[in-house]
mmCIF file of the C-alpha atoms, coordinates in Angstrom:
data_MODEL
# 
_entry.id   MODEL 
# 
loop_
_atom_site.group_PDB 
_atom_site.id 
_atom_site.type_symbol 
_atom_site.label_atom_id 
_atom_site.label_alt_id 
_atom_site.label_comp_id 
_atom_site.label_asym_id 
_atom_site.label_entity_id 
_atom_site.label_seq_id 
_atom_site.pdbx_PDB_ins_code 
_atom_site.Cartn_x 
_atom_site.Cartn_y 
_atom_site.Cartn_z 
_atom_site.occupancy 
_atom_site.B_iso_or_equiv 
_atom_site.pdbx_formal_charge 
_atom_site.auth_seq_id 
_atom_site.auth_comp_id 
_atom_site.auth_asym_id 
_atom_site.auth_atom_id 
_atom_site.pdbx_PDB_model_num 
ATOM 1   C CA . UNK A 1 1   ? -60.174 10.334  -41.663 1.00 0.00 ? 1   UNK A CA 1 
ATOM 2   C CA . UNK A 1 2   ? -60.854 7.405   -39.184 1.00 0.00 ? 2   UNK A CA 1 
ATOM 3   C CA . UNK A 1 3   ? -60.124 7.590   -35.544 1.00 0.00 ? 3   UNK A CA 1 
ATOM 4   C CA . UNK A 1 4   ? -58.884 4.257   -34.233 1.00 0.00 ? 4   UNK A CA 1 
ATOM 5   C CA . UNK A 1 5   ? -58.186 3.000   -30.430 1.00 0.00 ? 5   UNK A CA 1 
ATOM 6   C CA . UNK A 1 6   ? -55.362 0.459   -31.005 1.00 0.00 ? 6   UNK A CA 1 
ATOM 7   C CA . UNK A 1 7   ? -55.566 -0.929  -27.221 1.00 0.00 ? 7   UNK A CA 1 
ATOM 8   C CA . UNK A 1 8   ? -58.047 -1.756  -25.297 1.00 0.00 ? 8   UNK A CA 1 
ATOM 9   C CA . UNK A 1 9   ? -58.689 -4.251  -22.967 1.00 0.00 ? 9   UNK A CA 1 
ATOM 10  C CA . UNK A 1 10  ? -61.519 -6.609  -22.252 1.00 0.00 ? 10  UNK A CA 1 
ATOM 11  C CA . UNK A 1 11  ? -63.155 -9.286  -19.862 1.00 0.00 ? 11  UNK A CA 1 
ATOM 12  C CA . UNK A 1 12  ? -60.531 -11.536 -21.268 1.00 0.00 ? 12  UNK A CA 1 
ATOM 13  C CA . UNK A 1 13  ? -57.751 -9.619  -19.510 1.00 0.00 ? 13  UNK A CA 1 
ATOM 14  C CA . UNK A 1 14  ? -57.224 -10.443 -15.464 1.00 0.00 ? 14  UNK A CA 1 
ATOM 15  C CA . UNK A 1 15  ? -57.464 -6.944  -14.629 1.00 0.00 ? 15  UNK A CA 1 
ATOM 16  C CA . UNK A 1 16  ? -60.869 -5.770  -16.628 1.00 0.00 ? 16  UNK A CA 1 
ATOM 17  C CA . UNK A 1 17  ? -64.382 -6.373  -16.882 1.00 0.00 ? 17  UNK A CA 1 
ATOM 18  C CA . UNK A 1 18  ? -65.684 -4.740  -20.325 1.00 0.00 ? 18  UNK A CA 1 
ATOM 19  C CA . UNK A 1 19  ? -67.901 -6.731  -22.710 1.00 0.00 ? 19  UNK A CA 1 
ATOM 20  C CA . UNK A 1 20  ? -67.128 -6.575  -26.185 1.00 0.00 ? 20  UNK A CA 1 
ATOM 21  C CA . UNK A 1 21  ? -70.833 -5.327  -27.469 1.00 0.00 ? 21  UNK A CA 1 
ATOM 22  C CA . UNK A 1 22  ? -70.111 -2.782  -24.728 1.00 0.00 ? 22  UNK A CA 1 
ATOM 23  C CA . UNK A 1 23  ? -67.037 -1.875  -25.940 1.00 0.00 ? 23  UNK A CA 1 
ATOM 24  C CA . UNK A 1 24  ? -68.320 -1.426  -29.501 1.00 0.00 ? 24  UNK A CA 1 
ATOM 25  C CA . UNK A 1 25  ? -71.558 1.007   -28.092 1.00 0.00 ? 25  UNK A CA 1 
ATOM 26  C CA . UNK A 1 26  ? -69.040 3.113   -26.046 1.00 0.00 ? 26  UNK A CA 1 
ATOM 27  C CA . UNK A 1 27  ? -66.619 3.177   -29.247 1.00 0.00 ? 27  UNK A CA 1 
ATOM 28  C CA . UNK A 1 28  ? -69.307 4.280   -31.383 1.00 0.00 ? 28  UNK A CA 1 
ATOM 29  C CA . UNK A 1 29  ? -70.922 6.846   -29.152 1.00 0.00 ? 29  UNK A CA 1 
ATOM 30  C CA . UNK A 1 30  ? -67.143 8.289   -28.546 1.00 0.00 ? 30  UNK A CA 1 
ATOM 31  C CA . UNK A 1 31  ? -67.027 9.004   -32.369 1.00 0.00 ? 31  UNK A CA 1 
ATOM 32  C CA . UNK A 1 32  ? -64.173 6.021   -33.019 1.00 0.00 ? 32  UNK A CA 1 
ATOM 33  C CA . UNK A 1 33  ? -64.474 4.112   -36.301 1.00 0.00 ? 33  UNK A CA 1 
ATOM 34  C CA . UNK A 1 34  ? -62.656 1.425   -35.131 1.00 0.00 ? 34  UNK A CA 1 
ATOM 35  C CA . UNK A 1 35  ? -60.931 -0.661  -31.592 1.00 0.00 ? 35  UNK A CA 1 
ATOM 36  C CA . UNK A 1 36  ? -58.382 -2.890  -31.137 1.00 0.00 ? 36  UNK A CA 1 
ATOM 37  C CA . UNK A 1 37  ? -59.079 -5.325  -28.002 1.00 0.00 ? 37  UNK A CA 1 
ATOM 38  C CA . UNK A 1 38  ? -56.181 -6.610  -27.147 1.00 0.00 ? 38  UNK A CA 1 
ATOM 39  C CA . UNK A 1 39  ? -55.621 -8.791  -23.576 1.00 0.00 ? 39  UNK A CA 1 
ATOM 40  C CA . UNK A 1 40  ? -53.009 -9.753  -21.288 1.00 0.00 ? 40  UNK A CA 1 
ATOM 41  C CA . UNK A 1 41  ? -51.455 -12.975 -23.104 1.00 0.00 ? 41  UNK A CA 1 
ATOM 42  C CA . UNK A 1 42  ? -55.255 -14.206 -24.063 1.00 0.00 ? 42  UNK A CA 1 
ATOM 43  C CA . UNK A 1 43  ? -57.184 -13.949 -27.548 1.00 0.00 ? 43  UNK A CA 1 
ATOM 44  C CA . UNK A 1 44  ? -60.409 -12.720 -26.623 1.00 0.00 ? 44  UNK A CA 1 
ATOM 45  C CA . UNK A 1 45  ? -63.726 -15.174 -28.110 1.00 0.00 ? 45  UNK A CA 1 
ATOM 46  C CA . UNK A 1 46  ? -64.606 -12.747 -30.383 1.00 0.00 ? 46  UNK A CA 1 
ATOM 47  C CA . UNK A 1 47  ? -65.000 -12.599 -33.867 1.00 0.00 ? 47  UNK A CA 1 
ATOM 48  C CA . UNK A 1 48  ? -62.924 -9.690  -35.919 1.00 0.00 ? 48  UNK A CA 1 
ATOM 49  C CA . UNK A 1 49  ? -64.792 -7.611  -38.472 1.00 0.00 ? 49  UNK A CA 1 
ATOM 50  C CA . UNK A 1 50  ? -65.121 -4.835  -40.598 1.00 0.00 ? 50  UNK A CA 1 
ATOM 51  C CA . UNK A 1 51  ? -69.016 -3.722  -40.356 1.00 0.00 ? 51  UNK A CA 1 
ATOM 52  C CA . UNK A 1 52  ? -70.911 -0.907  -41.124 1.00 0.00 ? 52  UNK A CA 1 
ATOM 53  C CA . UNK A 1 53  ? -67.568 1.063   -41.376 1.00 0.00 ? 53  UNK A CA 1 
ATOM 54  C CA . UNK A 1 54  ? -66.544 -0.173  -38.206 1.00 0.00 ? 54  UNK A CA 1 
ATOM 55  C CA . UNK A 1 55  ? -63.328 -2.071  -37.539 1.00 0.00 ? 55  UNK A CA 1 
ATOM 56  C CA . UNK A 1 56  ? -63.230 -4.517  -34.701 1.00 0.00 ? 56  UNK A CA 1 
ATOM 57  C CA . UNK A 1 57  ? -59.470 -6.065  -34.286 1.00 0.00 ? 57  UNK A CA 1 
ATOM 58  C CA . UNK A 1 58  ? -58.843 -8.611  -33.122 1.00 0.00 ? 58  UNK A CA 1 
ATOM 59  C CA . UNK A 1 59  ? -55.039 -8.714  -31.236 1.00 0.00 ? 59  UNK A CA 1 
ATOM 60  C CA . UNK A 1 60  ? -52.928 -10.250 -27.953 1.00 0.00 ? 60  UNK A CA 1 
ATOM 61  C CA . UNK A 1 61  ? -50.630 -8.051  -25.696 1.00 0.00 ? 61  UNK A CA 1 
ATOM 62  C CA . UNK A 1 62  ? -48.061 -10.692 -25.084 1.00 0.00 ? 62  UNK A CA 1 
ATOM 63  C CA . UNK A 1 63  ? -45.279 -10.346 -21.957 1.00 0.00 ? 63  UNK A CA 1 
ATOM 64  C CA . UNK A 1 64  ? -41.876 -11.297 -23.449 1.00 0.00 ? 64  UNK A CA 1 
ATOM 65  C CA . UNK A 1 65  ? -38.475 -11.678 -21.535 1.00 0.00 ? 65  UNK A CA 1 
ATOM 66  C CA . UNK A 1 66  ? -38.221 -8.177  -22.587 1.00 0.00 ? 66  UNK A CA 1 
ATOM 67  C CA . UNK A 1 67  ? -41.639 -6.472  -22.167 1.00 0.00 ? 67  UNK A CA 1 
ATOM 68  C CA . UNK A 1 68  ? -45.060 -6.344  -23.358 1.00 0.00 ? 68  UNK A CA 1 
ATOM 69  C CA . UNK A 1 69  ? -45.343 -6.806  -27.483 1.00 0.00 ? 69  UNK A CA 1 
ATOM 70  C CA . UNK A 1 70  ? -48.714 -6.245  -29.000 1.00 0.00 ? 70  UNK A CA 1 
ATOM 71  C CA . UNK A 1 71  ? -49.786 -8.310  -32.162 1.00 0.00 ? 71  UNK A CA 1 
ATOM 72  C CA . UNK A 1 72  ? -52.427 -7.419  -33.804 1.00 0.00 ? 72  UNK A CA 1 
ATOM 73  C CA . UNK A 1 73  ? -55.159 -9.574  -36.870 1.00 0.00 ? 73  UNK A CA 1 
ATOM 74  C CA . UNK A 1 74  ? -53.813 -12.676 -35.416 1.00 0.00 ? 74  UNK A CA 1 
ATOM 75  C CA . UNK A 1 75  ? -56.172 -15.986 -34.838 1.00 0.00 ? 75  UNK A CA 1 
ATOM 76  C CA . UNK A 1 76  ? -53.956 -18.023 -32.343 1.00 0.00 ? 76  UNK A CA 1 
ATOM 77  C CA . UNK A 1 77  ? -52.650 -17.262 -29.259 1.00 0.00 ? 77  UNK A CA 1 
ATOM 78  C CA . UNK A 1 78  ? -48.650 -16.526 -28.825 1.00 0.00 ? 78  UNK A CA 1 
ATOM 79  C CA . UNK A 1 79  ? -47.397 -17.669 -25.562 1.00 0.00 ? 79  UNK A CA 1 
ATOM 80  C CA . UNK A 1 80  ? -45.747 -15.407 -22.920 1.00 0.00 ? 80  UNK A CA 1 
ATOM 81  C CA . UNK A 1 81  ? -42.057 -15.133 -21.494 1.00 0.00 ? 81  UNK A CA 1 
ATOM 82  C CA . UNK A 1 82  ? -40.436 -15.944 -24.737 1.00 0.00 ? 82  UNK A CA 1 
ATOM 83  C CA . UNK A 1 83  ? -37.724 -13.288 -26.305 1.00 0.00 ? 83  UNK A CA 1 
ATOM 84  C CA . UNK A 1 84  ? -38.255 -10.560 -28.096 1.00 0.00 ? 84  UNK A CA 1 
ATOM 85  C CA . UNK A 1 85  ? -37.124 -12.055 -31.098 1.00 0.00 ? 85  UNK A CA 1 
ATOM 86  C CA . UNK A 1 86  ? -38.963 -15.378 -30.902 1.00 0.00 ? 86  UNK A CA 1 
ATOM 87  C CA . UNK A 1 87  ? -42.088 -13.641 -30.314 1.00 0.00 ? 87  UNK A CA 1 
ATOM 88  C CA . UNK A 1 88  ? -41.917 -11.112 -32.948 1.00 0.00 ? 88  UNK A CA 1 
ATOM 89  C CA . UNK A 1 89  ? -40.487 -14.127 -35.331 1.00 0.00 ? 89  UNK A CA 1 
ATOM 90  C CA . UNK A 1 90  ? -44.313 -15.771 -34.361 1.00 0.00 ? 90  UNK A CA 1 
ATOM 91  C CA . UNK A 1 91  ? -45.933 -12.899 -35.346 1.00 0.00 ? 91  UNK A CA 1 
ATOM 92  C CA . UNK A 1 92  ? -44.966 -12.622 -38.533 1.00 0.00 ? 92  UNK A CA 1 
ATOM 93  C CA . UNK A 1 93  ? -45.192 -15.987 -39.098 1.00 0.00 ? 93  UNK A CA 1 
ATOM 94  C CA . UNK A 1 94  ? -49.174 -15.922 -38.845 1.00 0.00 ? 94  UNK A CA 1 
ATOM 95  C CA . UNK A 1 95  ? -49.374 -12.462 -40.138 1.00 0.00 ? 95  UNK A CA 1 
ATOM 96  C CA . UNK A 1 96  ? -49.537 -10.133 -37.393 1.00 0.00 ? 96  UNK A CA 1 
ATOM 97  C CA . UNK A 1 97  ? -48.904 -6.512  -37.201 1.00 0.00 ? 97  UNK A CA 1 
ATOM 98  C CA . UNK A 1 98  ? -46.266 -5.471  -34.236 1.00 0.00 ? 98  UNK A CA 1 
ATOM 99  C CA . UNK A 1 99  ? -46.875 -2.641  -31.472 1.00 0.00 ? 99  UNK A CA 1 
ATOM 100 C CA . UNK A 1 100 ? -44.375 -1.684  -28.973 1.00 0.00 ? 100 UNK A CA 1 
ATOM 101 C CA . UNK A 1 101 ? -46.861 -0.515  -26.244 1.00 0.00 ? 101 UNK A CA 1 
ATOM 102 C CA . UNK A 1 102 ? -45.831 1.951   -23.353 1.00 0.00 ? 102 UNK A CA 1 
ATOM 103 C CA . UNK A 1 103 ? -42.351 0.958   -24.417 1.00 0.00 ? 103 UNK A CA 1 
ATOM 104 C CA . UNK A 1 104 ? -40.686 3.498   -21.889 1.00 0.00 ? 104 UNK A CA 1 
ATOM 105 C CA . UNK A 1 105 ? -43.717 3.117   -19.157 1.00 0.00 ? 105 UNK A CA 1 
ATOM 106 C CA . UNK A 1 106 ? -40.385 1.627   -17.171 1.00 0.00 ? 106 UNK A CA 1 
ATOM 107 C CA . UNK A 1 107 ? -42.889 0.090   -14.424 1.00 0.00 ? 107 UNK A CA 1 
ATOM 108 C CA . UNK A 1 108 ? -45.772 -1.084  -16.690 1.00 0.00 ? 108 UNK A CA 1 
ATOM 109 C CA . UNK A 1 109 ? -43.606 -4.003  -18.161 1.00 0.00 ? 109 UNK A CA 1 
ATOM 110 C CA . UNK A 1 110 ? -42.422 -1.410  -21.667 1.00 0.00 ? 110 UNK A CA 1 
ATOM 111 C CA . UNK A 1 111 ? -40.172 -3.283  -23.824 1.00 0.00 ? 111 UNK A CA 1 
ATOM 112 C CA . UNK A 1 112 ? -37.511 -0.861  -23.599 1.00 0.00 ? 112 UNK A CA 1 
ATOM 113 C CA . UNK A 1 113 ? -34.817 -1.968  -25.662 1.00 0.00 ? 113 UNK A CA 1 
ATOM 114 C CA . UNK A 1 114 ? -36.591 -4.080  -28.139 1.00 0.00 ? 114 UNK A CA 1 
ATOM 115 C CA . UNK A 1 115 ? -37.212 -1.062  -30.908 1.00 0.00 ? 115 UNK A CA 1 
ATOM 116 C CA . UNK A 1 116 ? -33.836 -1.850  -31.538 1.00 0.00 ? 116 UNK A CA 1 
ATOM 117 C CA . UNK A 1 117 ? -34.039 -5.772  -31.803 1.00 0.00 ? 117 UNK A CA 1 
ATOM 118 C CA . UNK A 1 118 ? -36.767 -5.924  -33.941 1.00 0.00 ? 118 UNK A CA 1 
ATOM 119 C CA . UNK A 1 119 ? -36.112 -6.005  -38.079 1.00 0.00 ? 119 UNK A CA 1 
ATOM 120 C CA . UNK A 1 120 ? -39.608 -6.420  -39.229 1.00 0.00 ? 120 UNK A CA 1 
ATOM 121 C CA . UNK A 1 121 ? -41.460 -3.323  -39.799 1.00 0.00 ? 121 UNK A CA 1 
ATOM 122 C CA . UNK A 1 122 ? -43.322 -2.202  -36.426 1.00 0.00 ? 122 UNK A CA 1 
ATOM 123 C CA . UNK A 1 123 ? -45.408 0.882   -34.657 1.00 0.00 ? 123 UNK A CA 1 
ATOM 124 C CA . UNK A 1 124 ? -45.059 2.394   -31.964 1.00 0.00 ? 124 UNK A CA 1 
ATOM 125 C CA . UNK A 1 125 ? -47.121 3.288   -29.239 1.00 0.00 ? 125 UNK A CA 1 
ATOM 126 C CA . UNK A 1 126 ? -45.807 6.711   -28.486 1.00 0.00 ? 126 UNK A CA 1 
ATOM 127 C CA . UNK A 1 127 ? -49.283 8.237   -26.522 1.00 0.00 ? 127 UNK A CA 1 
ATOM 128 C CA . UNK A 1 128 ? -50.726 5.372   -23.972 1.00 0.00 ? 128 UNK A CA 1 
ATOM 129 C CA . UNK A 1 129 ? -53.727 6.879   -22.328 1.00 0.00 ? 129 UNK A CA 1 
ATOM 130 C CA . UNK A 1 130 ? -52.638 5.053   -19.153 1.00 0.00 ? 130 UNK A CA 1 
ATOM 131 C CA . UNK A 1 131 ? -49.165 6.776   -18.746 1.00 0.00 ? 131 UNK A CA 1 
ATOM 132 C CA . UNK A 1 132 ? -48.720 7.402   -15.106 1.00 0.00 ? 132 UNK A CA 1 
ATOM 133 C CA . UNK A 1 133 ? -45.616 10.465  -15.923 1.00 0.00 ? 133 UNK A CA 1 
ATOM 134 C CA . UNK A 1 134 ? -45.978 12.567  -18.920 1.00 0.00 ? 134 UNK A CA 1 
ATOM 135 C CA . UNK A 1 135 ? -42.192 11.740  -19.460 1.00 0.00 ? 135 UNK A CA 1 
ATOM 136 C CA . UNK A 1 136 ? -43.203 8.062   -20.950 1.00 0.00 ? 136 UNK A CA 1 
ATOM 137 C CA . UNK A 1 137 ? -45.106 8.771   -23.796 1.00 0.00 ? 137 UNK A CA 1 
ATOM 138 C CA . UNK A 1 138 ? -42.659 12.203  -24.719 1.00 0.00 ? 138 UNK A CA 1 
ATOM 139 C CA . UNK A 1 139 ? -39.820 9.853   -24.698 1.00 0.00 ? 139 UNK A CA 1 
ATOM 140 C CA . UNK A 1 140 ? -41.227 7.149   -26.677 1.00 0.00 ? 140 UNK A CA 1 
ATOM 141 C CA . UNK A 1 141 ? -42.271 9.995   -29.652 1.00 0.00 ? 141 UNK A CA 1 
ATOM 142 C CA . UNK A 1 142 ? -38.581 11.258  -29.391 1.00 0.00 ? 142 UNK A CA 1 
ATOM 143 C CA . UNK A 1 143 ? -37.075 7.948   -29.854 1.00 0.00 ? 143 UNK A CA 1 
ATOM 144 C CA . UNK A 1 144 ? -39.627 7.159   -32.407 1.00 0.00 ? 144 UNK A CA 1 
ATOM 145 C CA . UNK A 1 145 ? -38.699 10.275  -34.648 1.00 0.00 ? 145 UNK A CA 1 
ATOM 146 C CA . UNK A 1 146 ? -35.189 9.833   -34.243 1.00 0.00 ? 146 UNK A CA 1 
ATOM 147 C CA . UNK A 1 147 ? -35.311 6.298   -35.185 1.00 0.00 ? 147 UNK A CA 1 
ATOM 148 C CA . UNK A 1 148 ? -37.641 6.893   -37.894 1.00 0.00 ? 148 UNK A CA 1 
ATOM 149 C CA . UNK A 1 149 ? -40.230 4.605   -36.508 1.00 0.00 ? 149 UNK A CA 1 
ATOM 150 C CA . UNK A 1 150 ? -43.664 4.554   -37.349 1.00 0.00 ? 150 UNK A CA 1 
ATOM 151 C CA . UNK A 1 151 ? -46.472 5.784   -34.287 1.00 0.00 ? 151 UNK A CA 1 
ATOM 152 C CA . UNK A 1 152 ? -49.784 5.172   -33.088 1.00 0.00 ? 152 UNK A CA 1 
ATOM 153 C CA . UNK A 1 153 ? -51.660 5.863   -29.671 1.00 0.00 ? 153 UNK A CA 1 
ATOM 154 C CA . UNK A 1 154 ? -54.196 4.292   -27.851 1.00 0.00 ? 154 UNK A CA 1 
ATOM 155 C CA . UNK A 1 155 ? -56.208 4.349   -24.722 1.00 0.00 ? 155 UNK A CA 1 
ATOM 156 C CA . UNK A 1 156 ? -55.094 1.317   -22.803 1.00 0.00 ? 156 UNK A CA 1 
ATOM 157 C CA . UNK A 1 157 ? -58.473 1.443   -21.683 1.00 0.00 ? 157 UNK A CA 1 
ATOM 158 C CA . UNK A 1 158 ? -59.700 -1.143  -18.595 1.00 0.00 ? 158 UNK A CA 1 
ATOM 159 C CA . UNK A 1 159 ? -62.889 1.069   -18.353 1.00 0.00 ? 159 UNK A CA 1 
ATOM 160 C CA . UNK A 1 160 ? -65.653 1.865   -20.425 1.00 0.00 ? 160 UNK A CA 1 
ATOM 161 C CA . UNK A 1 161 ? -65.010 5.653   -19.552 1.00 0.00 ? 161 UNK A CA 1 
ATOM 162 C CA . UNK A 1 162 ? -61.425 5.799   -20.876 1.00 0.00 ? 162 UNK A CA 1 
ATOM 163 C CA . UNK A 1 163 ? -62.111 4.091   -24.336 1.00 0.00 ? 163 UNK A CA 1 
ATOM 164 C CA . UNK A 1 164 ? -60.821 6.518   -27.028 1.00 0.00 ? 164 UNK A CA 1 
ATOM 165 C CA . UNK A 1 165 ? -59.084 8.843   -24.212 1.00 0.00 ? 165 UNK A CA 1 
ATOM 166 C CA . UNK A 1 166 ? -56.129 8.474   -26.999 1.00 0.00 ? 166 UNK A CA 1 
ATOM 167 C CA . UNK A 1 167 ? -56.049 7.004   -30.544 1.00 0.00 ? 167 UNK A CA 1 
ATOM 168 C CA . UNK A 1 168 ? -54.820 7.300   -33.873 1.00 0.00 ? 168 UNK A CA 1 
ATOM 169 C CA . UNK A 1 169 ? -56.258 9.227   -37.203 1.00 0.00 ? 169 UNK A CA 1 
ATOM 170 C CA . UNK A 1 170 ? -55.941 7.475   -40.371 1.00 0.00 ? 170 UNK A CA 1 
ATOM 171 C CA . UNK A 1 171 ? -56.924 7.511   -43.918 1.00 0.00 ? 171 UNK A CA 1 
ATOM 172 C CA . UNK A 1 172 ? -60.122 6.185   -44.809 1.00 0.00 ? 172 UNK A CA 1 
ATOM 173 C CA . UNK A 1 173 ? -60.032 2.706   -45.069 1.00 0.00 ? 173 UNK A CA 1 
ATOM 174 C CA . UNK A 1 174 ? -62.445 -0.421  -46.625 1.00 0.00 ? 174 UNK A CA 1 
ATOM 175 C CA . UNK A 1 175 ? -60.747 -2.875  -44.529 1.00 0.00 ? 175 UNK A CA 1 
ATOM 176 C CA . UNK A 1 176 ? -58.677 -4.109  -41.330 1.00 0.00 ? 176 UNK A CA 1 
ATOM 177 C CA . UNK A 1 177 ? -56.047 -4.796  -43.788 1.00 0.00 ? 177 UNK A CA 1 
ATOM 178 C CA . UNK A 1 178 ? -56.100 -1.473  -45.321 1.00 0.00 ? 178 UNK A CA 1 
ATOM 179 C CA . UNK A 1 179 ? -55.956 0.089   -41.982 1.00 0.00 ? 179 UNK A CA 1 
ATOM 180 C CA . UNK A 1 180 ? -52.988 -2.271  -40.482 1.00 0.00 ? 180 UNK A CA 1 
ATOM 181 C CA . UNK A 1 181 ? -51.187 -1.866  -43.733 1.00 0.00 ? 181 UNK A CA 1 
ATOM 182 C CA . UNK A 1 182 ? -51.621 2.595   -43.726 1.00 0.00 ? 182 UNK A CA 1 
ATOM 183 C CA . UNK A 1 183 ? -50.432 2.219   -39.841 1.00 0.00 ? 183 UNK A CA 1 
ATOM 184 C CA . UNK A 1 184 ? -47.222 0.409   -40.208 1.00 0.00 ? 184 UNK A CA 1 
ATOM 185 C CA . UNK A 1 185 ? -46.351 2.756   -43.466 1.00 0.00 ? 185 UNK A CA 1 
ATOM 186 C CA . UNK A 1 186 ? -46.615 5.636   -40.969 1.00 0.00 ? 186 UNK A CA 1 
ATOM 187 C CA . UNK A 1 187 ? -49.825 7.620   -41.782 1.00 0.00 ? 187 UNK A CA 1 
ATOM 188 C CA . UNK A 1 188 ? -51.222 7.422   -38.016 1.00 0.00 ? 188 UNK A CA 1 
ATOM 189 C CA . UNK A 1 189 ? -51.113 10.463  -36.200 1.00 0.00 ? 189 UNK A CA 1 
ATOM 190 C CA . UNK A 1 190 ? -51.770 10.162  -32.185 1.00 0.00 ? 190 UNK A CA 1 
ATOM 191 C CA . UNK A 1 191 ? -53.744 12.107  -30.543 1.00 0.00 ? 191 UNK A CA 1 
ATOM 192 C CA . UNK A 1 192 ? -55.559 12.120  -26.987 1.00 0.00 ? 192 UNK A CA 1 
ATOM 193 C CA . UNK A 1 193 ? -54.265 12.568  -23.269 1.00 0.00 ? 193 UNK A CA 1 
ATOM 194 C CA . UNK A 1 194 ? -53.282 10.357  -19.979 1.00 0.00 ? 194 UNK A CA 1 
ATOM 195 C CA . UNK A 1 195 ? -56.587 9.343   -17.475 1.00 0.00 ? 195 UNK A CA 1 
ATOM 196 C CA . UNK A 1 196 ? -55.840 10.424  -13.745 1.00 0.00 ? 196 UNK A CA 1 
ATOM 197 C CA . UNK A 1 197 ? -53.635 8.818   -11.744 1.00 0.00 ? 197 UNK A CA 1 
ATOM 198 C CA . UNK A 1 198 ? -56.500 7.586   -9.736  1.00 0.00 ? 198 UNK A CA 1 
ATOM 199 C CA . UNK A 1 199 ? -57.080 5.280   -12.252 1.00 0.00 ? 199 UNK A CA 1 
ATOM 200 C CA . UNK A 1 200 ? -54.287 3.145   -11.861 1.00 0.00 ? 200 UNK A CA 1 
ATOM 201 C CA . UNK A 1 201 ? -55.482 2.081   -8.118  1.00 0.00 ? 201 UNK A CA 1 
ATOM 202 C CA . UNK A 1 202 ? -59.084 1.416   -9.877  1.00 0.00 ? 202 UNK A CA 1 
ATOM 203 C CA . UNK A 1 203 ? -56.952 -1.059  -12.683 1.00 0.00 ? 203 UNK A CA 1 
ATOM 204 C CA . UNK A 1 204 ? -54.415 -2.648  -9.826  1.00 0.00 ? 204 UNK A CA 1 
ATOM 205 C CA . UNK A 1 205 ? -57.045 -3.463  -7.659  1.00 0.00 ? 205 UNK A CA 1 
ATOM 206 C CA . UNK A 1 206 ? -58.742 -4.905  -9.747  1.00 0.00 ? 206 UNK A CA 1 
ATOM 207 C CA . UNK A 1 207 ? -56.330 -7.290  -11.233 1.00 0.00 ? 207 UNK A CA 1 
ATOM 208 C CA . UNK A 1 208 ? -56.337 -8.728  -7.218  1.00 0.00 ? 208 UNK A CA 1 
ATOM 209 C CA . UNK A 1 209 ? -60.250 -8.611  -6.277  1.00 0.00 ? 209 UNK A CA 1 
ATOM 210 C CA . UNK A 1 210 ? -61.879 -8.915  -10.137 1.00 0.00 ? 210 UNK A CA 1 
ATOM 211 C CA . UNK A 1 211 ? -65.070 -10.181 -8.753  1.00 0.00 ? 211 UNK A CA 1 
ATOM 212 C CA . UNK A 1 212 ? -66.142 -7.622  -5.883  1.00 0.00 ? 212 UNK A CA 1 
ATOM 213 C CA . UNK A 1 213 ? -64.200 -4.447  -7.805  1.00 0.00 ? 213 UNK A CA 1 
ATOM 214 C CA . UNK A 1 214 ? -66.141 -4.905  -11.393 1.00 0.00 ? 214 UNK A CA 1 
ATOM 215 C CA . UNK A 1 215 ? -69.139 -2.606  -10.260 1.00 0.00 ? 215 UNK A CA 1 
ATOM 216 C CA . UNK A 1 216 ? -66.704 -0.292  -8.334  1.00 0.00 ? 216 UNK A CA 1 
ATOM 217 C CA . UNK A 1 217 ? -63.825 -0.052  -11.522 1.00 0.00 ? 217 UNK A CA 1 
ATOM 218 C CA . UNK A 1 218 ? -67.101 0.646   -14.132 1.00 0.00 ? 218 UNK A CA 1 
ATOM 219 C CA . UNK A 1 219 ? -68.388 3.633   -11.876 1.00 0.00 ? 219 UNK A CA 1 
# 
């Protein structure tokens, strides 16, 4: 089985410092076989891969009218503050695969009512390591089984320490592909738990005062 972190954020998101070769060595050491970096309405410069049995994916968490979307093996950028529907409609058009992220994290910009606007096949997130109430990610699994929807976790991780605090266990797989195409047909299982509460002051603060909070947020 491989162990994947299907959010995670990087120096390309306005409230995180990580480097990407950073990222990787932390992902590694944590036992993951694989990350998905995905920032706030940015691509990240990177280049996605598949190496050594280790998946790097590439991905964009994108704030619609309606809440935060994830899209993930994309290569171009998908603007913000469109619908739901026009932004899932761009996914698919370049080949994405759709996450509904924190969907019921009411305060953390969840797309709340988009599971049911979407028609394409999509996952959802239903164990975000950066829950603040135990209530979100319980409510997103219920929905998810009673809609039949397809589920994944991940970490949500702005610091190096967090990385793989939740993910998802999948099949063995020889490629991104392979692994994007076993998610969405609904053989991820989460698993992992929620980071303190304290966290969340680390993350907000730094999204305001980036530049003399990185060495504080990576301690």
């Amino acid at each position: 089985m491989m162990k994947i972190d299907f959010h995670v954020h990087s120096k390309y998101s306005s409230d995180c410092f990580m480097k990407i070769d950073k990222i990787i060595e932390t992902a590694k050491r944590r036992g993951l076989d694989g990350v998905a970096i995905v920032d706030h309405n940015k691509i990240g410069d990177f280049k996605q891969k598949f190496d050594d049995g280790f998946a790097l994916i590439r991905g964009e968490e994108i704030l619609t009218r309606g809440g935060e979307i994830i899209a993930l093996n994309i290569d171009e950028r998908i603007k913000p503050l469109q619908s739901v529907e026009k932004t899932v409609e761009q996914i698919k058009e370049i080949g994405g695969t759709i996450i509904l992220p924190h969907p019921f994290c009411f305060w953390r910009k969840g797309a709340v009512f988009a599971y049911r606007k979407i028609k394409y096949p999509f996952v959802m997130e239903v164990l975000n390591g950066m829950a603040y109430f135990n209530f979100e990610n319980d409510y997103a699994r219920y929905i998810a089984q009673k809609n039949n929807i397809t589920v994944c976790a991940g970490s949500d991780a702005h610091r190096y320490k967090d990385i793989g605090r939740a993910y998802t266990k999948l099949p063995d797989s020889d490629s991104i592909d392979d692994i994007l195409g076993k998610l969405v047909s609904g053989k991820g299982v989460p698993y992992g738990s929620r980071v303190s509460k304290l966290v969340h002051i680390k993350v907000f603060a730094n999204a305001f005062f980036k530049p003399a909070f990185n060495r504080w947020l990576e301690d």
